[in-house]
C-alpha positions in Angstrom: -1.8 -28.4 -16.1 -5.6 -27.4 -16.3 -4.9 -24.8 -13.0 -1.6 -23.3 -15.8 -4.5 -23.2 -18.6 -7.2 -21.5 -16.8 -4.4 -18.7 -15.4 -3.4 -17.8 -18.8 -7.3 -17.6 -19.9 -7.9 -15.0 -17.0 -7.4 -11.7 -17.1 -6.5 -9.5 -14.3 -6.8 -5.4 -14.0 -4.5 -4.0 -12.1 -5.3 -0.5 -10.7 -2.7 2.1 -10.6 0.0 -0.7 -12.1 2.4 2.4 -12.2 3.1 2.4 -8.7 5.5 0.7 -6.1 2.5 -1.8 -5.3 0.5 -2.2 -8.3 3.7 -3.1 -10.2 4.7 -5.3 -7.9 1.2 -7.3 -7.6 1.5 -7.1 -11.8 4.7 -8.9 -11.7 4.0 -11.8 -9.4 0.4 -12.3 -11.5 2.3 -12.4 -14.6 5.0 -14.6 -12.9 2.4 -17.0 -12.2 0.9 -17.2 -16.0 -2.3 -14.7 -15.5 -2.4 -12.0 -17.8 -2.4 -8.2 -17.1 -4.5 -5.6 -17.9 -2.6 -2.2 -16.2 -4.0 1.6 -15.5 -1.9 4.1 -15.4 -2.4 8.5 -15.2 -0.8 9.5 -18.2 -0.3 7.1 -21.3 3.0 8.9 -21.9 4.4 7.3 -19.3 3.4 3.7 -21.1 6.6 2.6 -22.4 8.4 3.6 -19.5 6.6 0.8 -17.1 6.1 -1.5 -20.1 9.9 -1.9 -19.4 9.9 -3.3 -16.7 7.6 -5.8 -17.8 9.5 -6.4 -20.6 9.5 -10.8 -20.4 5.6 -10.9 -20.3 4.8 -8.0 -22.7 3.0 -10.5 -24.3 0.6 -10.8 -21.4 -0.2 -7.0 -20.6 -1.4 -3.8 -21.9 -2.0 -0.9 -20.2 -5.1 1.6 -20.3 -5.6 5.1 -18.8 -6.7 5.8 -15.4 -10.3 5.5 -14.6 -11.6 8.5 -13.7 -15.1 8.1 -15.4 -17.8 5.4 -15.0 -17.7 5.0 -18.9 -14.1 4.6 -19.0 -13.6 2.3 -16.4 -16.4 0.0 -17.6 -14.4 -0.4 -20.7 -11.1 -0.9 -18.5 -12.8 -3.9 -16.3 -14.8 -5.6 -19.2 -13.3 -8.7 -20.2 -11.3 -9.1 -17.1 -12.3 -11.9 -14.6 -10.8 -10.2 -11.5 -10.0 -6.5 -10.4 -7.1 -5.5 -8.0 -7.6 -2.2 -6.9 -4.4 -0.7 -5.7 -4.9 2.9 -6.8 -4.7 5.4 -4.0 -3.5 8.9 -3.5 -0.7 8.7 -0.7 0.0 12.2 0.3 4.1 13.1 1.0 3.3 15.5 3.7 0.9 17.8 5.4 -2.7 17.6 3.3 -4.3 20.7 2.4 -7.3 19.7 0.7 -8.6 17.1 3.0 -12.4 16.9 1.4 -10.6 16.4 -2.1 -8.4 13.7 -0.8 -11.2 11.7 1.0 -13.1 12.4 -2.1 -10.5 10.6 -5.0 -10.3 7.7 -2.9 -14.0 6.9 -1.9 -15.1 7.9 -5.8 -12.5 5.8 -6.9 -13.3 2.9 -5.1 -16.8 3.0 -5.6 -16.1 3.6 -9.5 -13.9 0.3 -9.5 -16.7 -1.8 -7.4 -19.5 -0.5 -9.7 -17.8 -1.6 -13.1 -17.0 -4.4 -11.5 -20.3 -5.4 -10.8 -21.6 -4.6 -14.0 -19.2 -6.4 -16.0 -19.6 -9.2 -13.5 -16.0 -10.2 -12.2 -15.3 -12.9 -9.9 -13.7 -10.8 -7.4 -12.3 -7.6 -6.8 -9.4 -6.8 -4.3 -9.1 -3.7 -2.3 -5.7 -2.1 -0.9 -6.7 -0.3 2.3 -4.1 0.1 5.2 -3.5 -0.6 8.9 -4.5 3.6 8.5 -8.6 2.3 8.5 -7.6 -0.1 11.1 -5.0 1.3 14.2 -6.2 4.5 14.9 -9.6 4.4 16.5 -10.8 2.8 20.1 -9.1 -0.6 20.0 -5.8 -1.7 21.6 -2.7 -3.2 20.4 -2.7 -5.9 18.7 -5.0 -4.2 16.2 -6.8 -6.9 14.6 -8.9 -6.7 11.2 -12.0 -6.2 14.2 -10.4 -3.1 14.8 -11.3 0.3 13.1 -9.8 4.2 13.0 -12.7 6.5 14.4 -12.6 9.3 11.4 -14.0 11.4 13.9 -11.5 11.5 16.4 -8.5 14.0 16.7 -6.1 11.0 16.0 -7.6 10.5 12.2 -5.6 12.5 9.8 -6.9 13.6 6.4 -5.0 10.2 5.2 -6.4 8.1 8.0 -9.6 9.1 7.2 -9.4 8.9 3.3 -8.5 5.3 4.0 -11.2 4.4 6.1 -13.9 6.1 4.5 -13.0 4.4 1.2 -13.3 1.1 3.2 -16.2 1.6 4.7 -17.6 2.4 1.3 -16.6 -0.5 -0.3 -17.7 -2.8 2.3 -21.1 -1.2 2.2 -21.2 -1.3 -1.6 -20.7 -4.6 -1.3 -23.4 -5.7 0.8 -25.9 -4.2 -1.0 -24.8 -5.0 -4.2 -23.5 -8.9 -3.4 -20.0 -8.3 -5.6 -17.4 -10.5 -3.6 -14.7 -8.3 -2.0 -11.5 -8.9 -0.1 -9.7 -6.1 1.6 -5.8 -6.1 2.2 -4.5 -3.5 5.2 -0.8 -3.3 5.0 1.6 -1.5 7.0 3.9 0.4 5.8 5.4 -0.8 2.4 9.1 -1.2 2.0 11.2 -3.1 -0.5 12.7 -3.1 -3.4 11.7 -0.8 -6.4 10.8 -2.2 -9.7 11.0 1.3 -11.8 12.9 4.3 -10.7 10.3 6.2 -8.9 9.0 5.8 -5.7 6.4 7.3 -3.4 5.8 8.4 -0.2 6.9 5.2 2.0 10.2 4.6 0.1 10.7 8.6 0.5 11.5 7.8 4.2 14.2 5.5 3.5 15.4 7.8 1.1 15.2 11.0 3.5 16.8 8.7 6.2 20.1 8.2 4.0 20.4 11.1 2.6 20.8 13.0 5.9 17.5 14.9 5.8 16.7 13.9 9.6 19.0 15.3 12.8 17.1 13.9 15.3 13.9 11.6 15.3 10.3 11.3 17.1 9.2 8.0 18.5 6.8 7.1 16.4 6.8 3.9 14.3 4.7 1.8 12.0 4.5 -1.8 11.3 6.8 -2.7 8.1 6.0 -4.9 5.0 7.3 -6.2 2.1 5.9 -4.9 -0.9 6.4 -8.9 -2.8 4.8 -10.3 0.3 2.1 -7.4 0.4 1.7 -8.4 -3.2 1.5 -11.9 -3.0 -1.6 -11.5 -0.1 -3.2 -9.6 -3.1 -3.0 -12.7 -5.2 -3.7 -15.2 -2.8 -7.0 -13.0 -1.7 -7.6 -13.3 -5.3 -8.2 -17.2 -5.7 -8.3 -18.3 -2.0 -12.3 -19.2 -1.9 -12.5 -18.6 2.0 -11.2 -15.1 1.7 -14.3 -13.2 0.4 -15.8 -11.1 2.5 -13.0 -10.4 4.7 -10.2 -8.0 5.5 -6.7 -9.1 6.3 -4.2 -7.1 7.9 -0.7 -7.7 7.0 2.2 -6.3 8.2 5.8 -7.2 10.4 6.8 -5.7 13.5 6.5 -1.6 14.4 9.5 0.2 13.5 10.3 3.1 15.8 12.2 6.1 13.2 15.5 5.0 15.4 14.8 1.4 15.1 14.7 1.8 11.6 17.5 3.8 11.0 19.7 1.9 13.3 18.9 -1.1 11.2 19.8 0.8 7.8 23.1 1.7 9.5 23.5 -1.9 10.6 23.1 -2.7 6.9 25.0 -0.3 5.0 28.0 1.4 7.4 29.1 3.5 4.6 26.2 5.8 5.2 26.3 6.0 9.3 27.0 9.4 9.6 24.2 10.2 7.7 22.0 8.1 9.7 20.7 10.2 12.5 19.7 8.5 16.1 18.9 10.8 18.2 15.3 11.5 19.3 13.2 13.8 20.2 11.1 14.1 23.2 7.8 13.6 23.3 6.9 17.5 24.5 8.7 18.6 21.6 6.9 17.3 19.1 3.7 18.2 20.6 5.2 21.8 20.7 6.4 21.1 16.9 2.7 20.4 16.0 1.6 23.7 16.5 3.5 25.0 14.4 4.0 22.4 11.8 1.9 20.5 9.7 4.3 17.6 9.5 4.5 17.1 13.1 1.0 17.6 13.1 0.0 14.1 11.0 2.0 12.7 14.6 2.1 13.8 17.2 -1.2 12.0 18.0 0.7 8.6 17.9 3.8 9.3 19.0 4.6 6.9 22.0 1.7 4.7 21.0 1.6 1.0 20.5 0.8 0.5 17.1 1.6 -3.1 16.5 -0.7 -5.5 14.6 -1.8 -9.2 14.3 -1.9 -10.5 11.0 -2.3 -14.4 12.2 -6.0 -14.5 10.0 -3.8 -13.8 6.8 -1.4 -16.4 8.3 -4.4 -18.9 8.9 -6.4 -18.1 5.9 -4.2 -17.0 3.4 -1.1 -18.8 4.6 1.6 -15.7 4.2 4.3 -15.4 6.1 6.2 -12.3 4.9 10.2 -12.0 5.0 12.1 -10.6 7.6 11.9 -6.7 8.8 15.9 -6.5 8.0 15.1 -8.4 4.4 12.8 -5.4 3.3 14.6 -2.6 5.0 18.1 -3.8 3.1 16.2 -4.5 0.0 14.9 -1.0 0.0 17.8 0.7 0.6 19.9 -1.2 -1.9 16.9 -0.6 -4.3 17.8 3.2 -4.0 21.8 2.9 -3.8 21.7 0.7 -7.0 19.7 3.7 -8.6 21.7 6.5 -7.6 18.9 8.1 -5.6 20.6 8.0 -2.4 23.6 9.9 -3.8 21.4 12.9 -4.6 
């Protein structure tokens, strides 16, 4: 009863609480009786997620995006812990890599500065398996493990991801503000709202036919609820500060995953392709493409993970693979978008 008490006394800000992860770790906080505090880019679009919050409105208000020092001071005081979700994820091929690597370092470090002024208990950083598998280690990665920005393999994304991290962790050290870092994989699952980014876009170019054939390149898969929940559990576990925890399921190849969404909904089959591409081809595509380009550097690569420290110390064991990739898919079906 006194655990239920203090959760409804603490405050939590949620960065980015407009998106397919920061809603989600919103939801399961409010679920368990803490109270919300939300950014989000453009307060027009405040009622909209409000809705889909709508049995703990109660328990949440929502403030604009921190893109100032002065503004996100006023968006962290009163809160006793910060979850810092909000990341740009680029669609496709990045033009303006110095500006991406840019919003997310500055962003970071904007959220761990207020943070330590106001004097929060802890703050939680989203960073990726991206700041993690692409560097000189070998599969498993493990949270040891780090992408080398300045190798050919690190994309603008890749590098945005780990420079932020490295950032952070280095903020931290000087300035003592307890930090834990999650690294997911790539985040499937239902949608709470009816937009989605980058990640569910695959799913959604899978069924809709936009692929003929496929390259072999995969990624680890996750659950965004079980993503969120290591969020939470980072948040209040007292071992975790200080530490990064990967988190993630087995690598999907782009056939494995759309052999499974066949699997799971027949009707769509002939949309599904399967296919692949040879390996040569894609490295010719490259030159020419800037898709193919963000790649080609993987393709054929073992990019599986071990998450068995967020098993140990954070005791999560995510859902099946299948789960998430149905879960997904239905997510879009049940909204039309796969129709479109």
């Amino acid at each position: 009863m006194n655990e239920e008490r203090s959760r409804r006394k603490s405050i939590v800000l949620v960065t980015g609480v407009g998106g397919f992860l920061g809603g989600h770790v919103a939801l399961q906080l409010l679920q368990q009786g803490y109270s919300v505090r939300g950014t989000i880019r453009r307060m027009t679009k405040a009622s909209a997620i409000m809705s889909r919050f709508q049995s703990f409105a109660d328990n949440m208000d929502l403030v604009q995006d921190l893109d100032n020092d002065k503004g996100c001071d006023d968006a962290v005081s009163g809160c006793d812990y910060v979850i810092h979700t909000a990341s740009p994820f680029p669609s496709g091929a990045v033009r303006d890599e110095a500006g991406l690597i840019r919003t997310a370092r500055e962003g970071a470090l904007r959220v761990l500065r207020a943070s330590h002024h106001v004097g929060v208990k802890r703050v939680v950083l989203t960073s990726s398996i991206a700041a993690t598998n692409h560097g000189n280690g070998h599969a498993p990665f493990s949270e040891r493990d780090w992408t080398n920005v300045e190798s050919k393999r690190a994309t603008p994304y890749y590098k945005s991801k780990t420079l932020a991290e490295r950032a952070a962790w280095a903020f931290v050290e000087e300035r003592g503000l307890p930090l834990v870092v999650i690294n997911p994989g790539l985040i499937l699952g239902p949608l709470i709202g009816n937009d989605f980014g980058s990640s569910v876009g695959l799913i959604w170019r899978l069924m809709n036919g936009k692929f003929t054939s496929l390259p072999r390149y995969g990624c680890s898969i996750v659950d965004v609820r079980d993503v969120a929940l290591a969020h939470v559990r980072a948040m209040i576990e007292p071992a975790a500060v200080g530490h990064r925890f990967i988190v993630g399921g087995r690598v999907f190849l782009m056939k494995d995953l759309s052999l499974a969404l066949a699997q799971a909904f027949p009707e769509y089959t002939s949309r599904l392709p399967t296919a692949e591409l040879p390996d040569w081809f894609v490295r010719i595509l490259a030159l020419i493409d800037a898709d193919a380009r963000t790649i080609v550097n993987e393709v054929g690569r073992d990019l599986s993970i071990d998450t068995s420290k967020a098993g140990r110390m954070l005791q999560w064991h995510p859902r099946s693979e299948e789960e998430t990739i149905r879960g997904c898919a239905q997510s879009l079906i049940e909204r039309a978008w796969s129709l479109r």
